[in-house]
N, C-alpha and C positions, 0 to 999 in steps of 0.2 A: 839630392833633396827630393823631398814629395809632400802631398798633403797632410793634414793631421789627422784627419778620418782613419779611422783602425775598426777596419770591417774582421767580422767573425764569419766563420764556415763551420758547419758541424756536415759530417759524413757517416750514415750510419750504415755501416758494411757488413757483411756477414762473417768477414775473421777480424774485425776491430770497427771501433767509432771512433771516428777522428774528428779532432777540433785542430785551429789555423783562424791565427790573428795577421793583421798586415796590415800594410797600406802599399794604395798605391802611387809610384814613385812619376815625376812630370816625363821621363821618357819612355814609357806605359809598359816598366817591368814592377814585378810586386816585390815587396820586401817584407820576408816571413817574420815577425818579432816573436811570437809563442806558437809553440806545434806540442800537441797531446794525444793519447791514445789510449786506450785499452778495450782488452781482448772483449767482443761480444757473440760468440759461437757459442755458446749457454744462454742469448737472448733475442738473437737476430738467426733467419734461416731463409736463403736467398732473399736479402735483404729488405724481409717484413717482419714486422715485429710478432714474435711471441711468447714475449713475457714480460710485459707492460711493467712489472718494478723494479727488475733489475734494468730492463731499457733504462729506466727514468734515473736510476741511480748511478749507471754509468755516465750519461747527459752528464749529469748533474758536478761528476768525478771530472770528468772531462773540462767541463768548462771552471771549474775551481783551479784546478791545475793550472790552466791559462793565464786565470785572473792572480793567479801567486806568481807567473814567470813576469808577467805585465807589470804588477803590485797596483791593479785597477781595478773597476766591476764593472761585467761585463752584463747587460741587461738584456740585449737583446741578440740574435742570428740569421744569419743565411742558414738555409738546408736545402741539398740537392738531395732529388729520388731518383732510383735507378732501381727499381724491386720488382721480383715477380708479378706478374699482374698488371707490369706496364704495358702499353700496346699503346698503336697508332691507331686510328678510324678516319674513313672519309666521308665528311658529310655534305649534304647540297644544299642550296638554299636558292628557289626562287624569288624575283620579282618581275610583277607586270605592271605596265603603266596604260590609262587607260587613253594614249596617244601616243605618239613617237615623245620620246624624251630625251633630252642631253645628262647621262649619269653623271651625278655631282657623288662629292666626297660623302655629303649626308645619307645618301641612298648607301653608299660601301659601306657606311660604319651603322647601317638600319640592318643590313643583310648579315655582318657580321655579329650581330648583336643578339638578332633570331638564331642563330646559328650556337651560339656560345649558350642562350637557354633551354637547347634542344635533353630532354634528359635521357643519362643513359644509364638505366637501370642495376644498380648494385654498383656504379664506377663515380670519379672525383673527373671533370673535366681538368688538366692542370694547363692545359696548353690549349692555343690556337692559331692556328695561320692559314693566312688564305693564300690558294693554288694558283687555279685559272678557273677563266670566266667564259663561259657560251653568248653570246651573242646575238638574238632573234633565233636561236637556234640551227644556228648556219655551222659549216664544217668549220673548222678550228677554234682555236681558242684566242680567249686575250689575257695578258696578267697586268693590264692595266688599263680598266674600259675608261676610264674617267674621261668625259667628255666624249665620249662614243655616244652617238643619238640611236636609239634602238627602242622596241615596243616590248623587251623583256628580256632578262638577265638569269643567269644559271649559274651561282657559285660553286666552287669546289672549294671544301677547305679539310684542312687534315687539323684532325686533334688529337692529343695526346690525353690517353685516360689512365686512371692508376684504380684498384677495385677499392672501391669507398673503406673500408672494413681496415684496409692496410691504411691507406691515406690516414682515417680517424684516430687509428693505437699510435701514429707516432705525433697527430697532433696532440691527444691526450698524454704521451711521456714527456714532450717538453713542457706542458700544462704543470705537469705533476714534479719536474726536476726546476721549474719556477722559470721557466727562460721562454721568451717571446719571439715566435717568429716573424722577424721583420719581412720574409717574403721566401718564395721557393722554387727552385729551378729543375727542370728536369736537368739530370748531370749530365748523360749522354749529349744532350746539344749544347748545355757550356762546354764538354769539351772541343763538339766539335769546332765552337768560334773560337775556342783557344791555341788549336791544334792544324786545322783544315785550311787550305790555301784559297784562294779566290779560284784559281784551275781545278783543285780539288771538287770543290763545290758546281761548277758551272758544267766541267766534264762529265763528274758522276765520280760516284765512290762510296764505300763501302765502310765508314767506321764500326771496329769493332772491338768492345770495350771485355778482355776476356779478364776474368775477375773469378775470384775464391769459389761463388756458389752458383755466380751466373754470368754468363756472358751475352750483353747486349750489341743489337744489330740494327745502324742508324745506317738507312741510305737516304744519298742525295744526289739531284741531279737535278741541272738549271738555274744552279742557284738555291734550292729548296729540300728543306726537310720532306721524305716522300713516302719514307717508311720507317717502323722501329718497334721491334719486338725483344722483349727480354727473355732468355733461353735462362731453366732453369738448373743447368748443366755449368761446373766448375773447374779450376785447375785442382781446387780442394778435394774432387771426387779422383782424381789420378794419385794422392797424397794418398789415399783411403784405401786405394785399391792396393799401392805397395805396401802397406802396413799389413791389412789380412792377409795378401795373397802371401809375403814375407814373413809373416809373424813378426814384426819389428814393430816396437812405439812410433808413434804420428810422426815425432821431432825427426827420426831416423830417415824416416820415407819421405820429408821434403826437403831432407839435406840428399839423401838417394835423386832424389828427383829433378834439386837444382844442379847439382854437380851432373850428372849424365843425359838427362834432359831423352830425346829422341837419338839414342847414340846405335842401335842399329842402322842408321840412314850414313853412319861414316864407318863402318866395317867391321864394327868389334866383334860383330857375330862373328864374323872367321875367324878370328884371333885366340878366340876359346877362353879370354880372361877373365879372370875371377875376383872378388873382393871378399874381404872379411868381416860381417857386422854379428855380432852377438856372442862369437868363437863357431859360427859357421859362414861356410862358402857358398856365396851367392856369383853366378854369371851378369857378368852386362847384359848378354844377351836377353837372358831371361827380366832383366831391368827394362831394357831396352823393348821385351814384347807387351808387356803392362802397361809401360808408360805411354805407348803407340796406339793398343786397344782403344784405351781410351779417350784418348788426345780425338783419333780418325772421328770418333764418336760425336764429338763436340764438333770439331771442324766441321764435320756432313751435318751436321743440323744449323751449322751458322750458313753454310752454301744453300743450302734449302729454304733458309729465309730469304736469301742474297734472291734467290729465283721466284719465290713466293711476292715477293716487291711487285715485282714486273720489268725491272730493270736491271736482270743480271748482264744482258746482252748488250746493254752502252754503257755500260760503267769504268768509262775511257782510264781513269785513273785511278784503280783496281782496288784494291784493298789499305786499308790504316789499322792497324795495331796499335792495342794500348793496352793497359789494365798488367798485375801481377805475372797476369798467367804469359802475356808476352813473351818474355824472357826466356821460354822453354827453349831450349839449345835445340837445333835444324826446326821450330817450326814454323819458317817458312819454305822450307821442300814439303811438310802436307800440303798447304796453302798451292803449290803449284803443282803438286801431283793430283792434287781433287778440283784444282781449278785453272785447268792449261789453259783458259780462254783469256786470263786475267795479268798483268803483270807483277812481277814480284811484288808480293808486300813489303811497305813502310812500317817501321815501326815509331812509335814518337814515345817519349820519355815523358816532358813536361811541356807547357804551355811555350809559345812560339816568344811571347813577349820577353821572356829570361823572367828568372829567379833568385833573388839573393836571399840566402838562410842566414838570420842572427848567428845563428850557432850551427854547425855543418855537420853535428851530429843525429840534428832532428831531418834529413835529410836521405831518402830512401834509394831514388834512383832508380827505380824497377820498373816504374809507371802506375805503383798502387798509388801514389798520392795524388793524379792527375785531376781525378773528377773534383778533388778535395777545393786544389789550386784552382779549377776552374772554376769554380760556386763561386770561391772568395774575390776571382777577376769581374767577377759578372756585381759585385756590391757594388754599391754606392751610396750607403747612408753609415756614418757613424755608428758601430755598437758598444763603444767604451770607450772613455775617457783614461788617455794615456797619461799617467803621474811621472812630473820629473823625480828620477832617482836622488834623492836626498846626500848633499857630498858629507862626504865619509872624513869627519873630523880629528879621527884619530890617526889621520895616516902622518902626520905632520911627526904623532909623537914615538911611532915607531922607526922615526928614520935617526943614522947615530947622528952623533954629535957637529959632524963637521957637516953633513946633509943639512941637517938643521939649520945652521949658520947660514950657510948656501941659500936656501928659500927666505930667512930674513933678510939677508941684502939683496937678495931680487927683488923684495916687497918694498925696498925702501928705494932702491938708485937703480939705474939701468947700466946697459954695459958701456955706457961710455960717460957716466959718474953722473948722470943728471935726475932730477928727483925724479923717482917714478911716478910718483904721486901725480904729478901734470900728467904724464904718459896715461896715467890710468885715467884720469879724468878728460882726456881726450877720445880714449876707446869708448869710454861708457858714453860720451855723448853720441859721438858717432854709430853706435851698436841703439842707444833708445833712436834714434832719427831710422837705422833701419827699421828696428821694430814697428816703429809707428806708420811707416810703409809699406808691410810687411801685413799689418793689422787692417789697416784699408783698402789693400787687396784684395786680403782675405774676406773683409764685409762685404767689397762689392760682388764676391764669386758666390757667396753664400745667399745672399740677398737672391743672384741670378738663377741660383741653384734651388731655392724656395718656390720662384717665380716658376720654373720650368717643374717644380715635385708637384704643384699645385694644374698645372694647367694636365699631368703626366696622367692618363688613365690608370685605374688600379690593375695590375695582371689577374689573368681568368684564376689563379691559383690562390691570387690576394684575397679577391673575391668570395672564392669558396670557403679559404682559412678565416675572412674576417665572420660567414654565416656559419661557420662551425662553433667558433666563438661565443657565436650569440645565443645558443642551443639550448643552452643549461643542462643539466646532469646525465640528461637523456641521448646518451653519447652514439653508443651500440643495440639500439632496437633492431637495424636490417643488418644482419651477420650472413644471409646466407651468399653463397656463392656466387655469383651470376655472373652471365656473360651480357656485353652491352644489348640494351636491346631499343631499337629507333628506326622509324622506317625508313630516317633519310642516313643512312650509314650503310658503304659497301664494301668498306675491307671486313 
């Protein structure tokens, strides 16, 4: 059993956009009721938009799809971002008192407040969190001054930024495909609360989410989000490179690619063996040195960030694997040949809490669907009204003859001849008395649930989507490129 709340996810990816209806269940696993999809590589390119109608059309294909498996409507969604152009920054923020002062809660949430309106030129703030704190300016840190008496304070806090320009085209596509974003998450750190252990986090660790067009790099350590860059380098681009350098269609080169994956690293080179695609002979080996090229390529640039961090040197519990490109057969022997200091990688498939699929067809298994699962973990308000299925009246008259019979004496007598009729009027009382207990539960949770949405501060992301909102037509004035620009930001 679980709630009635049927949270929606939409995921807009650079080889598909995927939607995911659910709820979540009282022992905190989700249960998928609709999963949708279709291809977006003619409108997504590392996963920013650029082609604002087919975006909107697909949105739009997507979430109908849902609301036909549901037989509901669906009004509104979760969206997680994981696009080019994502980055972390770290920003400061002082306070001085002009006396010794005891920091209260009001002064952290003044400091964090200056901080969250700090602007960064051409970018969406979508995140914030605070690090650690200085002191009077004394050697170490605090990440909990509250109640520290001191004559001035020094935040650190990291934000997540996304380049305004990307942020805007896919607020405008779900504008335009009619559907309202109830709120937005960066994906890479839904997954990691979906995925990352309480040691994972506190040790240090490296999630890295290696995906079609891009592969992002979330580190943490202490407990805290501390770094995160999106690479825009894919398993898509190794797919691409056995097609040209092959001469073979796309489909070829990623069925070549899952089936042999990095298969020089288990011997085939000496083997000399050959396969037939097209009516010619291709080597593994020669599979095996394309697919390697470019794999090393991406691994050195996810280890470059790993060190670009500052904390590739304690990152006690080493690497986590996720995303499509996972799956690549031996690659964790790169993982440990470019990063002997680290211990083997993890790989993680889906979210920790479990998964149960209506249907086990909608059902991928490779770890594309993770960030999807993780947005939809991360809801909490209602986006559609689930309809009971309507019972189906004719089944009574497709059954023969003697079936037939069968269900009219059960309607009438039970199995030990007595009227059912009482029986039935026993259950129905007893089933409304649950209902109606059932129903006051439910008031009081919702009631409490109002009481806590209401006192709940809107997120930095809510924030910016509801003044984008407010804009009016004037969507896309600042297009150009930029990079953040603030003088309190030092990554």
């Amino acid at each position: 059993m679980g709630n009635d709340k049927v949270i929606v996810a939409i995921e807009l990816g650079s080889s598909k956009i995927s939607g995911v209806a659910g709820q979540k269940m009282y022992d905190g696993s989700l249960k998928v009721l609709a999963y949708a999809s279709v291809p977006s590589s003619s409108c997504i390119r590392h996963g920013a938009v650029y082609n604002l109608d087919k975006t909107a059309n697909a949105i739009a294909e997507v979430v109908e799809r849902l609301n036909t498996i549901l037989s509901g409507k669906i009004e509104k969604v979760y969206v997680g971002y994981n696009a080019k152009g994502l980055r972390s920054v770290i920003s400061k923020v002082e306070h001085k008192f002009d006396e010794e002062t005891v920091v209260s809660q009001e002064v952290l949430d003044d400091m964090f407040q200056q901080c969250s309106e700090i602007d960064y030129d051409g970018y969406v703030n979508l995140f914030q969190e605070s690090q650690e704190y200085i002191v009077d300016n004394k050697r170490g840190t605090e990440t909990d001054p509250m109640g520290v008496a001191c004559r001035s304070l020094n935040g650190s806090y990291l934000n997540i930024l996304l380049k305004k320009q990307v942020a805007d085209y896919i607020a405008q596509c779900f504008m335009a495909a009619q559907v309202e974003i109830v709120d937005g998450y960066v994906a890479p750190m839904a997954q990691a609360e979906a995925v990352l252990t309480e040691d994972d986090l506190q040790q240090g660790c490296a999630l890295v989410d290696y995906g079609a067009d891009t592969t992002t790099v979330s580190v943490y350590k202490n407990g805290l989000l501390r770094y995160l860059r999106v690479i825009p380098l894919g398993s898509a681009l190794i797919t691409r490179d056995l097609s040209s350098i092959l001469k073979i269609e796309l489909d070829q080169a990623e069925q070549l690619k899952c089936a042999y994956g990095l298969c020089n690293l288990i011997g085939s080179q000496d083997s000399g063996e050959t396969i037939n695609v097209n009516d010619h002979s291709i080597s593994l080996k020669n599979i095996g040195d394309i697919i390697e090229a470019r794999n090393e390529e991406i691994i050195r640039n996810v280890y470059s960030q790993i060190k670009a961090s500052g904390y590739g040197e304690v990152l006690y519990a080493g690497v986590v694997l996720t995303g499509g490109g996972s799956q690549l057969r031996q690659l964790d022997q790169i993982f440990i040949k470019l990063m002997p200091s680290m211990r083997k990688p993890r790989i993680v498939l889906e979210p920790a809490c479990g998964v149960v699929w209506a249907e086990s067809r909608w059902k991928r298994g490779d770890g594309s669907q993770l960030a999807l699962l993780s947005v939809l973990a991360k809801g909490d308000e209602s986006c559609c009204e689930l309809l009971e299925p309507l019972p189906k009246m004719d089944e009574i008259e497709n059954l023969t003859a003697e079936d037939q019979n069968k269900v009219v004496q059960q309607s009438l007598f039970t199995e030990e001849g007595e009227s059912a009729q009482e029986e039935r009027d026993r259950k129905e009382q007893q089933e409304r008395e649950e209902a109606a207990a059932r129903k006051e539960e439910e008031a009081a949770k919702e009631e409490e649930a109002e009481t806590k949405k209401k006192e709940k501060k809107p997120s930095v992301f809510k924030r910016w989507y509801d003044n984008f909102m407010n804009m009016g037509e004037n969507f896309f004035d600042d297009k150009e490129d930029k990079e953040p620009k603030s003088e309190n930001t030092d990554n």
